[in-house]
KOLMI-365631 format. One record per residue (C-alpha): z, y, x; residue number from 1. Coordinates in Angstrom, 2 decimals. Layout:
// residues N
<atom <Z, Y, X>, NUM>
...
This chain:
// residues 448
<atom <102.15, 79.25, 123.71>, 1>
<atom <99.39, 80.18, 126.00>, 2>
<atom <98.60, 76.89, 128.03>, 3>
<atom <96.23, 76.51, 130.68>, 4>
<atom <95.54, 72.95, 130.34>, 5>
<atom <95.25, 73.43, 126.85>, 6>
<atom <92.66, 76.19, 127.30>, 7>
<atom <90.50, 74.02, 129.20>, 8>
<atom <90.12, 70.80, 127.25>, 9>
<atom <89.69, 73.35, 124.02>, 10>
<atom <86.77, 75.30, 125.97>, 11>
<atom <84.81, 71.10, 126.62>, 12>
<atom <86.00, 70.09, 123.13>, 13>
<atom <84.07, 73.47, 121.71>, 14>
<atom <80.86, 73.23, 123.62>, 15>
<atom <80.41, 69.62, 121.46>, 16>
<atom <81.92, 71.39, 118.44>, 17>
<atom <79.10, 74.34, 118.87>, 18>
<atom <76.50, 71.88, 119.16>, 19>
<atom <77.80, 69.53, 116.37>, 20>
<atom <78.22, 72.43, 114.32>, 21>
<atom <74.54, 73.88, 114.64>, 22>
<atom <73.36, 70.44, 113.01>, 23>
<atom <75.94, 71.10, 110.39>, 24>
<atom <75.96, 73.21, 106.77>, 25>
<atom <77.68, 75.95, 108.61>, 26>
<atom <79.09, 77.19, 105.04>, 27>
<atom <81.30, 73.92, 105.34>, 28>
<atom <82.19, 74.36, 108.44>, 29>
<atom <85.60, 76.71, 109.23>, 30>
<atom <85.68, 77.98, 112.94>, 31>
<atom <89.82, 78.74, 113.69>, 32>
<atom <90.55, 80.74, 117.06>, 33>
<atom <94.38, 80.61, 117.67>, 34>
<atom <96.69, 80.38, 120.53>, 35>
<atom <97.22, 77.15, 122.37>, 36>
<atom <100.38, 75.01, 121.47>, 37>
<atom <100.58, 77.71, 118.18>, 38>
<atom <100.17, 75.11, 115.05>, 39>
<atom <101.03, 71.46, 114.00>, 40>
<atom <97.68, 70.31, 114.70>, 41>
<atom <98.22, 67.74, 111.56>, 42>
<atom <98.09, 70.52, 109.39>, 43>
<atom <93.92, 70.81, 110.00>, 44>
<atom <93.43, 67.23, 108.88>, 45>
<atom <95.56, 67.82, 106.07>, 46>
<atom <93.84, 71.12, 105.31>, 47>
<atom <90.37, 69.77, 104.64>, 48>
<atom <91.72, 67.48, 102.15>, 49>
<atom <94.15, 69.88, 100.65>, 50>
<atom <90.51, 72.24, 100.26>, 51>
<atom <88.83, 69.43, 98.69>, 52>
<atom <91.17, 68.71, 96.17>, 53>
<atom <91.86, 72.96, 95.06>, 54>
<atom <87.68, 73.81, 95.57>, 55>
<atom <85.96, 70.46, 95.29>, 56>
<atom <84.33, 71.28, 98.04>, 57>
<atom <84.25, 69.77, 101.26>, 58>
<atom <84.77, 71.88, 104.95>, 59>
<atom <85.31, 70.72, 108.46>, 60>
<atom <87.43, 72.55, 110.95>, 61>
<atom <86.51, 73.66, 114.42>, 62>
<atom <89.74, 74.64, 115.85>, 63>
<atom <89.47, 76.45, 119.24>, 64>
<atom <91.95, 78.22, 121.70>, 65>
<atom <92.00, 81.47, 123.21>, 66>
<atom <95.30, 82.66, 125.93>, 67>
<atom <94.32, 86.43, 125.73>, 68>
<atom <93.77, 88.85, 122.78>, 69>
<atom <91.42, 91.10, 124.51>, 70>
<atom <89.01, 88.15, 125.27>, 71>
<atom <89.55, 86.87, 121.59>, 72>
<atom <88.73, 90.13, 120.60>, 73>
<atom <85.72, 90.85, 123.33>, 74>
<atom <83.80, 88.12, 121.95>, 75>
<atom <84.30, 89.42, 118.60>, 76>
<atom <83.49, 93.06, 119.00>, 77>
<atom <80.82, 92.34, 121.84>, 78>
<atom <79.42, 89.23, 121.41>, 79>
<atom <79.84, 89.10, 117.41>, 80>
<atom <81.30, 85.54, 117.44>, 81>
<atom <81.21, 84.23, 113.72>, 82>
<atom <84.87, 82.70, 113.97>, 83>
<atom <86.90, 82.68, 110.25>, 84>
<atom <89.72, 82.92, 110.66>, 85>
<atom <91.64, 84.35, 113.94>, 86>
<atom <95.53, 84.80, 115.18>, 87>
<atom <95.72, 88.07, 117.16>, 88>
<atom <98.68, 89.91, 117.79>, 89>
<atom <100.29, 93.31, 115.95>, 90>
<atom <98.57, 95.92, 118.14>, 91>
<atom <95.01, 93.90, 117.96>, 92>
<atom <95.21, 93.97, 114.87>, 93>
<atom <95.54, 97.75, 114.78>, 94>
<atom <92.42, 97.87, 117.05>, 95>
<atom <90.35, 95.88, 114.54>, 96>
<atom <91.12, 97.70, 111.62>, 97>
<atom <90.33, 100.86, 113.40>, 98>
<atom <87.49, 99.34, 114.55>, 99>
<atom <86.38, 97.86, 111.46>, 100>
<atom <86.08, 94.45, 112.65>, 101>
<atom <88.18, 92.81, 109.65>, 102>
<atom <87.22, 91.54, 106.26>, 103>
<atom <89.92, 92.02, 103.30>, 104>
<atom <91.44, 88.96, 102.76>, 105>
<atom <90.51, 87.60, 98.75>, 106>
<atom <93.78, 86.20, 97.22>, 107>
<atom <92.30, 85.05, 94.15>, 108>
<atom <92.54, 81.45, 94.81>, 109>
<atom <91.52, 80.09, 91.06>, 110>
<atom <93.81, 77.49, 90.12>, 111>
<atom <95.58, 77.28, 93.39>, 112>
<atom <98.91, 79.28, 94.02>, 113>
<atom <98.77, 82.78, 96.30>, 114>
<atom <101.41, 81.01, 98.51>, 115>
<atom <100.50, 84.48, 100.39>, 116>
<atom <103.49, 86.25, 98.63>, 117>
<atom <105.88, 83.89, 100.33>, 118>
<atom <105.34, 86.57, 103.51>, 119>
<atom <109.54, 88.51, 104.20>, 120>
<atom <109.29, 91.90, 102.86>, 121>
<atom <110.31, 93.17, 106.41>, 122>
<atom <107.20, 91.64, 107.52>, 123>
<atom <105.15, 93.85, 105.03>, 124>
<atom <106.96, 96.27, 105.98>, 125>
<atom <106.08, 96.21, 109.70>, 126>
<atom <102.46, 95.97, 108.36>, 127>
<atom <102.77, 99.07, 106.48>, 128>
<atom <103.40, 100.37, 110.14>, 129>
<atom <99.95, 99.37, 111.62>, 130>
<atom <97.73, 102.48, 111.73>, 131>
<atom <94.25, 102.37, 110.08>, 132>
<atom <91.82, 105.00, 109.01>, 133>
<atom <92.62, 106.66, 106.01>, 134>
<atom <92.70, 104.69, 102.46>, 135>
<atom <93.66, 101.45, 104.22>, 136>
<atom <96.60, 99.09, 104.63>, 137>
<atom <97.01, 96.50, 106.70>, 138>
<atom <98.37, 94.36, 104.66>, 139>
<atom <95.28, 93.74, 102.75>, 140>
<atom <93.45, 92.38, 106.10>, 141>
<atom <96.33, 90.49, 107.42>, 142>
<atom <98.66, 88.20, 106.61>, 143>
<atom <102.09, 87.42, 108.93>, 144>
<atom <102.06, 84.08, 110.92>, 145>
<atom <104.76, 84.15, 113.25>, 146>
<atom <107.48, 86.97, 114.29>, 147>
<atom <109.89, 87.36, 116.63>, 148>
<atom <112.22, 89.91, 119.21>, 149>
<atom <111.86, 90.60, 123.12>, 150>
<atom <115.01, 90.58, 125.34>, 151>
<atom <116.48, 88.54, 128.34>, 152>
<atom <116.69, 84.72, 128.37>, 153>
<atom <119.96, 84.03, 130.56>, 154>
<atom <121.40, 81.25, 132.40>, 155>
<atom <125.41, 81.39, 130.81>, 156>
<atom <126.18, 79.26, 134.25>, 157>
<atom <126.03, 82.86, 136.38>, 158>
<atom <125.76, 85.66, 133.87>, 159>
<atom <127.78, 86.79, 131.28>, 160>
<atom <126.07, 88.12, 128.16>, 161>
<atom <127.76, 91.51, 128.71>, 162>
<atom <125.71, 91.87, 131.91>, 163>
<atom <122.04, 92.13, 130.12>, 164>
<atom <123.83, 94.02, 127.10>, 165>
<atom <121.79, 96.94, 128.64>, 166>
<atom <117.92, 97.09, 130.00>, 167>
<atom <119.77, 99.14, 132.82>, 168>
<atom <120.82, 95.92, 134.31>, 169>
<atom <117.69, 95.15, 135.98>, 170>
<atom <119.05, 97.33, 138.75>, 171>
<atom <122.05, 94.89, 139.51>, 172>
<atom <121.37, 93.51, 142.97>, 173>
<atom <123.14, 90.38, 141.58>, 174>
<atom <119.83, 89.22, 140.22>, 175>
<atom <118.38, 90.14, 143.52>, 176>
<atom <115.79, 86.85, 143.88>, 177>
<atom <116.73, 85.23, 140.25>, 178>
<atom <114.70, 87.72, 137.90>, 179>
<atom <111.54, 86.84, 136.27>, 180>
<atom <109.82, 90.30, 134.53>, 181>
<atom <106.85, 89.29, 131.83>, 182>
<atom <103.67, 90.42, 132.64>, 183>
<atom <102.96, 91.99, 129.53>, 184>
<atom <102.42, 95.86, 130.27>, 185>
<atom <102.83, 96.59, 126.64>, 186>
<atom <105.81, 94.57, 125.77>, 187>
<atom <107.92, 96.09, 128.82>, 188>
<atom <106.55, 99.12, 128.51>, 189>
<atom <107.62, 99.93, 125.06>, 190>
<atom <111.31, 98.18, 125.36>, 191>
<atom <112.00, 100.03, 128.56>, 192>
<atom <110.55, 103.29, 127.22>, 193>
<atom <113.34, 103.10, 124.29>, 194>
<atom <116.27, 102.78, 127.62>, 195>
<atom <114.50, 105.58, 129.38>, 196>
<atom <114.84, 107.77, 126.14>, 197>
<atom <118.35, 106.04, 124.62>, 198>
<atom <119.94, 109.73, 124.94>, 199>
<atom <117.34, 111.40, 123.13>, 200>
<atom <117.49, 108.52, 120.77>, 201>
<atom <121.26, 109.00, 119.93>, 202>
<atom <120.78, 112.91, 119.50>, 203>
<atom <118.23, 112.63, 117.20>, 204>
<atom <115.32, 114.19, 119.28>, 205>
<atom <113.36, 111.36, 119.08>, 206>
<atom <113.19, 107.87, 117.30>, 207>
<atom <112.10, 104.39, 118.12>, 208>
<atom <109.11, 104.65, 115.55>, 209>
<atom <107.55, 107.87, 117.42>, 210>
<atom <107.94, 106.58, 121.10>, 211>
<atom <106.45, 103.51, 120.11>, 212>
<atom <103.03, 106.01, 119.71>, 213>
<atom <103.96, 107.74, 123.11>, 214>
<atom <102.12, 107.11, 126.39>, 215>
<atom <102.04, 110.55, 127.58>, 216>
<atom <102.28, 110.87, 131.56>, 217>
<atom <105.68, 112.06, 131.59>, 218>
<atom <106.75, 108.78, 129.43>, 219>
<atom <104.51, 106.85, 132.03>, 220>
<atom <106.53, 108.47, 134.95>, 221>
<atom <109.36, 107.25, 133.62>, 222>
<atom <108.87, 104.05, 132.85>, 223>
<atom <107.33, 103.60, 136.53>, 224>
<atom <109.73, 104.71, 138.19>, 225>
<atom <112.43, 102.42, 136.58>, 226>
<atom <110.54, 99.64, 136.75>, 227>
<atom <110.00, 100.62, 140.72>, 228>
<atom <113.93, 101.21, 141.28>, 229>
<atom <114.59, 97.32, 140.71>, 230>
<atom <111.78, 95.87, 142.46>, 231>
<atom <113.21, 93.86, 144.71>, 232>
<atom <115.40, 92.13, 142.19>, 233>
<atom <111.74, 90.52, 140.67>, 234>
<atom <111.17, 87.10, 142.13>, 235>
<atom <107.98, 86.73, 139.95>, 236>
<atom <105.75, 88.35, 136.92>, 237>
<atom <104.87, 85.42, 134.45>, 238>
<atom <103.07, 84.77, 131.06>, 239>
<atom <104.06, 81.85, 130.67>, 240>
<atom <105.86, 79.69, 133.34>, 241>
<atom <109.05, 81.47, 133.31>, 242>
<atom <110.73, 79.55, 130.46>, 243>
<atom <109.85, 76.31, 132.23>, 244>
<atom <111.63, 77.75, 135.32>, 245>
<atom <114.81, 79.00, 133.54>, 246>
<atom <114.79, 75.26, 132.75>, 247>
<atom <115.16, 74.18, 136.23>, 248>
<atom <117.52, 77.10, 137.23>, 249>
<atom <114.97, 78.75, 139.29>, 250>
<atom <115.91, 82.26, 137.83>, 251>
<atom <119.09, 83.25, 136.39>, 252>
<atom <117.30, 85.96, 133.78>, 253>
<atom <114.00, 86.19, 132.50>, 254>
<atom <112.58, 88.85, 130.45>, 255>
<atom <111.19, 86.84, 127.47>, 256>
<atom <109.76, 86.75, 123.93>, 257>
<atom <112.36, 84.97, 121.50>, 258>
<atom <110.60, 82.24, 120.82>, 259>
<atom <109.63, 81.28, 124.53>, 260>
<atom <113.68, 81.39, 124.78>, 261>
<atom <114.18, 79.02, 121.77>, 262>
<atom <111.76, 76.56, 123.46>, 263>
<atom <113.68, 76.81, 126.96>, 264>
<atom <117.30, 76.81, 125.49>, 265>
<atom <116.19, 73.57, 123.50>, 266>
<atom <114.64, 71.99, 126.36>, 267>
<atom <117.64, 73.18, 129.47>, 268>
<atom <120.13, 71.95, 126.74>, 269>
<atom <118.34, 68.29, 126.96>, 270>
<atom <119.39, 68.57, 130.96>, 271>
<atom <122.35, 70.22, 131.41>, 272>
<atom <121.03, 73.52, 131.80>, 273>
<atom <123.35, 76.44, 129.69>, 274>
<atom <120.61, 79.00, 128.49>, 275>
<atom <121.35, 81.99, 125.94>, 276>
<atom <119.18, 85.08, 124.71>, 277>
<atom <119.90, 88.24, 123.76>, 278>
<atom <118.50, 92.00, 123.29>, 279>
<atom <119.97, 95.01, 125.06>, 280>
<atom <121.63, 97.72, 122.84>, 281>
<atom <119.11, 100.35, 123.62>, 282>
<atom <116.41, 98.60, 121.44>, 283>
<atom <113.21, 96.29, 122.48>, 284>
<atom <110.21, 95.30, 120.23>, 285>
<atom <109.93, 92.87, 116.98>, 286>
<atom <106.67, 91.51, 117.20>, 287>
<atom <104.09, 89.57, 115.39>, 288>
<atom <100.92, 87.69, 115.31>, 289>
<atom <99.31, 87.60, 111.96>, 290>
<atom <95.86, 85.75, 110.23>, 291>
<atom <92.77, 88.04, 109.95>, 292>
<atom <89.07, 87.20, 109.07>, 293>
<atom <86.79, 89.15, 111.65>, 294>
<atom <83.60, 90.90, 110.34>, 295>
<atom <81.29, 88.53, 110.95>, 296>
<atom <82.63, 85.10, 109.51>, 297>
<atom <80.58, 83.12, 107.75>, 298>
<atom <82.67, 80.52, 105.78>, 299>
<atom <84.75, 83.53, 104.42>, 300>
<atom <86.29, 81.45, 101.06>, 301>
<atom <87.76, 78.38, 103.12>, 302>
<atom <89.20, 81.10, 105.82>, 303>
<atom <91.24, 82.94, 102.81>, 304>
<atom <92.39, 79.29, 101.52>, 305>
<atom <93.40, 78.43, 104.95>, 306>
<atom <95.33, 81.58, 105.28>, 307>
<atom <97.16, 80.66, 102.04>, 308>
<atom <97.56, 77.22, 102.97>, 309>
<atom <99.56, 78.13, 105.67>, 310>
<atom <101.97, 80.38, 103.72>, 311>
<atom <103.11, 77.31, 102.22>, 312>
<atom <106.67, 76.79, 103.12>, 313>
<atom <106.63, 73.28, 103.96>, 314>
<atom <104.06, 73.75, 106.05>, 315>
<atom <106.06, 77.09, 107.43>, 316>
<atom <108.51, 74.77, 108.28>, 317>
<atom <106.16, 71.97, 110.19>, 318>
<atom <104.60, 75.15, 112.40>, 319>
<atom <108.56, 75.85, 113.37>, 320>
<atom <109.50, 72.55, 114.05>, 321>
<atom <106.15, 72.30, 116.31>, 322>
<atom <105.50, 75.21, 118.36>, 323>
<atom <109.76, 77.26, 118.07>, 324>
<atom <108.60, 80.11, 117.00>, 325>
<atom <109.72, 81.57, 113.17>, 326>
<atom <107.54, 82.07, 110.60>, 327>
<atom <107.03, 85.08, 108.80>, 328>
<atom <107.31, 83.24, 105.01>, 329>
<atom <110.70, 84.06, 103.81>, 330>
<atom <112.68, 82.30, 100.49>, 331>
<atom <115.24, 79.80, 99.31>, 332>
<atom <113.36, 76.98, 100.83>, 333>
<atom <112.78, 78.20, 104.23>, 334>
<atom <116.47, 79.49, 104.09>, 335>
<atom <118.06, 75.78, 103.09>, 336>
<atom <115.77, 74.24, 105.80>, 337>
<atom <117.09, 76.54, 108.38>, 338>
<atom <120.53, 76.27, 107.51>, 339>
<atom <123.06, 74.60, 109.73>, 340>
<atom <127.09, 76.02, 108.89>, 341>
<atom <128.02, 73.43, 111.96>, 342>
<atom <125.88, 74.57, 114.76>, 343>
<atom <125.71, 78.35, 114.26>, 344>
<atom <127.97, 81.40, 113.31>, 345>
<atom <126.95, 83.22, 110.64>, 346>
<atom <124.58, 86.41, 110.95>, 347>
<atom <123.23, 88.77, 108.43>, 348>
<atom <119.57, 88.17, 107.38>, 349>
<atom <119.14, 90.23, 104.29>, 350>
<atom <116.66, 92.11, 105.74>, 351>
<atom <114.79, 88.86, 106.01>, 352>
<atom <115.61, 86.80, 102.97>, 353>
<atom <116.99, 89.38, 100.82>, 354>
<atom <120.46, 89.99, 99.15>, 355>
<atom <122.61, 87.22, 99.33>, 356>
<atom <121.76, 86.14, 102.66>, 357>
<atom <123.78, 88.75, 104.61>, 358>
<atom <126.21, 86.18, 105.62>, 359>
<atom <123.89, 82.64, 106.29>, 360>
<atom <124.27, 80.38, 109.10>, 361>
<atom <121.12, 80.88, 111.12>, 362>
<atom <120.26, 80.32, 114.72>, 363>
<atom <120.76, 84.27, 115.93>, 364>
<atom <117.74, 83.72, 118.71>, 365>
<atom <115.03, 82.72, 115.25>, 366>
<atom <116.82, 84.89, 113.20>, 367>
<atom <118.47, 87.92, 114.78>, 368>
<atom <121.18, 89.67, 113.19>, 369>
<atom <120.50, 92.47, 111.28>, 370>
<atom <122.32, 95.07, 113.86>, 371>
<atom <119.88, 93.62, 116.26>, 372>
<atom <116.66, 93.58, 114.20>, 373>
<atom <117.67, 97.72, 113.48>, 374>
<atom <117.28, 98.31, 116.74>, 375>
<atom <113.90, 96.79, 117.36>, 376>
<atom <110.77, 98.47, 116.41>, 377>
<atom <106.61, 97.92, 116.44>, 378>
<atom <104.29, 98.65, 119.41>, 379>
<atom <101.55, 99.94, 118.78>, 380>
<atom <97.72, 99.74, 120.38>, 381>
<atom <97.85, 102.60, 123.20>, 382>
<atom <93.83, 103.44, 122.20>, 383>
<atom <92.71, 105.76, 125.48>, 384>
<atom <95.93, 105.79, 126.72>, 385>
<atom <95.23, 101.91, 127.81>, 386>
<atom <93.94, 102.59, 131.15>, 387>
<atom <96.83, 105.00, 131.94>, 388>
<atom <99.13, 101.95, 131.26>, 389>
<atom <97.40, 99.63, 133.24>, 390>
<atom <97.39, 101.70, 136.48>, 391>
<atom <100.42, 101.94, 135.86>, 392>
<atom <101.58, 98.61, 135.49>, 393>
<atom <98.97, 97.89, 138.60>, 394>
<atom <101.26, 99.88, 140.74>, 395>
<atom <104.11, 98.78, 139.90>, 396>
<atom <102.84, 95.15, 140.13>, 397>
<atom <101.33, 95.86, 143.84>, 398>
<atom <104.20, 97.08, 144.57>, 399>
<atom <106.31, 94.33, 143.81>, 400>
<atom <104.13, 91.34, 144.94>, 401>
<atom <105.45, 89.10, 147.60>, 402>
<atom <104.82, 85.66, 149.04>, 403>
<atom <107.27, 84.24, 146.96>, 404>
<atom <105.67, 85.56, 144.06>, 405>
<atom <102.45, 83.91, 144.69>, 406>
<atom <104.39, 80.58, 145.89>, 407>
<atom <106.03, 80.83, 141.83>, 408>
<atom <102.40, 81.26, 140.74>, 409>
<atom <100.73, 78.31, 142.37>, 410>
<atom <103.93, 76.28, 141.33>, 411>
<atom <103.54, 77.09, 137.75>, 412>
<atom <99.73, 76.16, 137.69>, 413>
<atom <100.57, 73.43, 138.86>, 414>
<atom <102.95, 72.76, 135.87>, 415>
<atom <100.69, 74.31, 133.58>, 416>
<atom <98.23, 71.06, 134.92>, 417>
<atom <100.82, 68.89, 133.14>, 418>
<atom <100.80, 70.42, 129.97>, 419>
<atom <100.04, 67.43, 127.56>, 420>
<atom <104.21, 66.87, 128.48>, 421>
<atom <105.06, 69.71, 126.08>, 422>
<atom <102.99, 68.70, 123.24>, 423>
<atom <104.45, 65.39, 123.11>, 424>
<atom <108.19, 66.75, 123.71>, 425>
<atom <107.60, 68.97, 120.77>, 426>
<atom <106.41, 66.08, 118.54>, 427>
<atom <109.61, 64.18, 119.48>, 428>
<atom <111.56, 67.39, 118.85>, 429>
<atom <110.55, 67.66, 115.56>, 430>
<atom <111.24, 63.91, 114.62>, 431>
<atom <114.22, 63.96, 116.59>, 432>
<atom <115.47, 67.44, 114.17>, 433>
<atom <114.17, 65.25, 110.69>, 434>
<atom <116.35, 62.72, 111.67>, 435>
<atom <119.41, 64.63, 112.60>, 436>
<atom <118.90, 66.49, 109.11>, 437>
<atom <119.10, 63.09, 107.24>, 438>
<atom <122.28, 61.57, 109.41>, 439>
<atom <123.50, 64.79, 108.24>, 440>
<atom <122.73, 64.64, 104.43>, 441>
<atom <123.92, 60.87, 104.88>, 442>
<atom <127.07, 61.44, 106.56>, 443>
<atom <128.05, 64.37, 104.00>, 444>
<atom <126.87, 62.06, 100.75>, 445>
<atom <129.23, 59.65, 102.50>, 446>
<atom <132.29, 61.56, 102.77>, 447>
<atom <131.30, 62.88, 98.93>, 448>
């Protein structure tokens, strides 16, 4: 989701959107800060009507990118950056409600529906997680936008899934060469953290929840010198051109977010290429990325009304169908369109759609079984402990670096160059998966 190219043209196409914007009513103007390729960029068009019609009032969107939280949130906290509406990830969002950077969000919409209760109780639930001062809940300042699990995307060609059922087997010198590790300090951290301690996690001594709040030195150590002991299995550290590389068989297992892995299985399937997913048995991290309002918006109304409008399931849907990650809006609609009894086995999703689904034909990477999803647990923001982390991880990184590493690198920017490919591939996608659903309703209406 973070894409160079993408980046770029959205930095030009915001210097004439500042500009424009100055000349503007700035009240009718709505300033969005996302992640690239992280929307159906249809939806904004359709929003400003959609706010016409439920306000009478008219608003004009200024949709820009950012590929980093800590720069999103830099020019927020430091530079005071009036955006409305923002999509930062679970352990920003802790920062900037301990920070008090975040407005509550108003759900009073008037006429209009609070499409905002569509969010999966398990989603409020990991809100309810998020620390804030005293007196406050999270779930007042944010609303869920998309969720998902970390694990190991696998080629099925040369690994069996029983060979990544443990985080332990990033020491086989079988993936000596073919392993790509994401460089996301946090992410790895806290999933390998949970291996390091799976003893004192069966005993009892210790849970998931509580580790997830430790970065002592001793848990550092640890986690250091684990990640150190398989070193030379690690062809490259990637944000984001590993999936693209599974595609071409460049690695055989790549540490990945679950919705990264969705995209690459979808697009290696299209060539040949077998790709699965899956999370080891000692536990990893659900994630999320949620809508906030920062302190200093201006057009605070239309930000809450965009927030809602895009808790509307249909439009739930359309963000799926663009970008392959899963929404956080749970129900009967999102269920039906997600439902396919001939391409998957079933899973148990009552945890995400509530009694009655714990038997539902669901793609297991979007919608992981509830066994897995018990196993997962939230990260947290590591406050001080930050720096400790990130020496850390510099070490380890330092370590590790070689000249094919930096080879990978200048490959992937390379790709990253290209990056108007994906947006129309997704497009397709997503017409090409509305008109399998119809053959599908055709062909059973038929046989009715």
């Amino acid at each position: 989701m973070k894409r160079l190219s993408a980046i770029i043209l959205s930095a030009v196409l915001a210097l004439f959107c500042l500009v424009s914007c100055e000349k503007n009513d700035r009240e009718h103007t709505l300033k969005v800060y996302n992640w690239a390729d992280y929307i159906d960029e249809d939806l904004l068009d359709e929003f400003e009507e959609w706010y016409e019609e439920q306000t009478g009032e008219k608003v004009k969107v200024i949709y820009q990118l950012f590929d980093i939280n800590e720069v999103m949130l830099s020019k927020i906290e430091m530079g005071h950056d009036d955006y409305d509406v923002v999509c930062p990830s679970d352990y920003i969002i802790e920062r900037m409600m301990r920070k008090d950077l975040l407005l509550p969000i108003d759900r009073n919409f008037g006429d209009t529906p609070d499409y905002t209760v569509n969010v999966a109780p398990f989603i409020h639930d990991l809100f309810d997680k998020i620390i804030c001062s005293e007196g406050r809940n999270a779930n007042d300042y944010a609303v869920g936008y998309m969720w998902g699990t970390t694990g190991f995307l696998f080629n099925t060609r040369f690994v069996d899934r029983e060979e990544l059922s443990s985080w332990g087997s990033l020491q086989n010198p079988k993936f000596a060469g073919m392993l790509f590790m994401k460089d996301a300090f946090r992410d790895i951290y806290s999933a390998l953290l949970q291996y390091c301690r799976y003893e004192d996690i069966c005993n009892g001594t210790v849970t998931r929840d509580s580790l997830m709040l430790d970065a002592s030195d001793e848990s550092i150590a640890l986690v250091e010198d684990f990640l150190k002991s398989f070193k030379d299995n690690v062809s490259g550290w990637e944000a984001d051109f590993g999936k693209e590389q599974m595609t071409k068989e460049k690695a055989w297992v790549n540490m990945s977010w679950s919705g990264d892995a969705e995209w690459s299985i979808e697009e290696a399937a299209e060539v040949g290429v077998p790709l699965d997913y899956v999370v080891p048995n000692e536990g990893s991290n659900v994630w999320f990325d949620g809508w906030v309002i920062p302190k200093y918006a201006v057009n605070v109304k239309a930000a809450s009304y965009f927030i809602n409008f895009m808790c509307m399931p249909e439009n739930a849907v359309r963000n799926m169908d663009v970008i392959g990650y899963v929404s956080t809006i749970g129900g009967d609609y999102i269920l039906d369109e997600m439902q396919d009894e001939e391409e998957y086995e079933a899973v148990d999703a009552s945890y995400f759609f509530g009694e009655g689904a714990d038997s539902v034909f669901l793609n297991p990477v979007m919608y992981p079984d509830k066994a897995v999803v018990d196993r997962c647990t939230l990260m947290h923001d590591s406050g001080d402990r930050t720096e400790a982390l990130l020496a850390m991880w510099s070490r380890v990184k330092g370590d590790n670096a070689t000249s094919f590493t930096y080879i990978i690198i200048i490959a992937a920017v390379s790709l990253l160059l290209a990056g108007g490919i994906r947006k129309r591939v997704l497009r397709a996608r997503k017409k090409n998966r509305s008109n399998r659903k119809k053959y599908n309703e055709n062909k059973r209406y038929l046989y009715n």
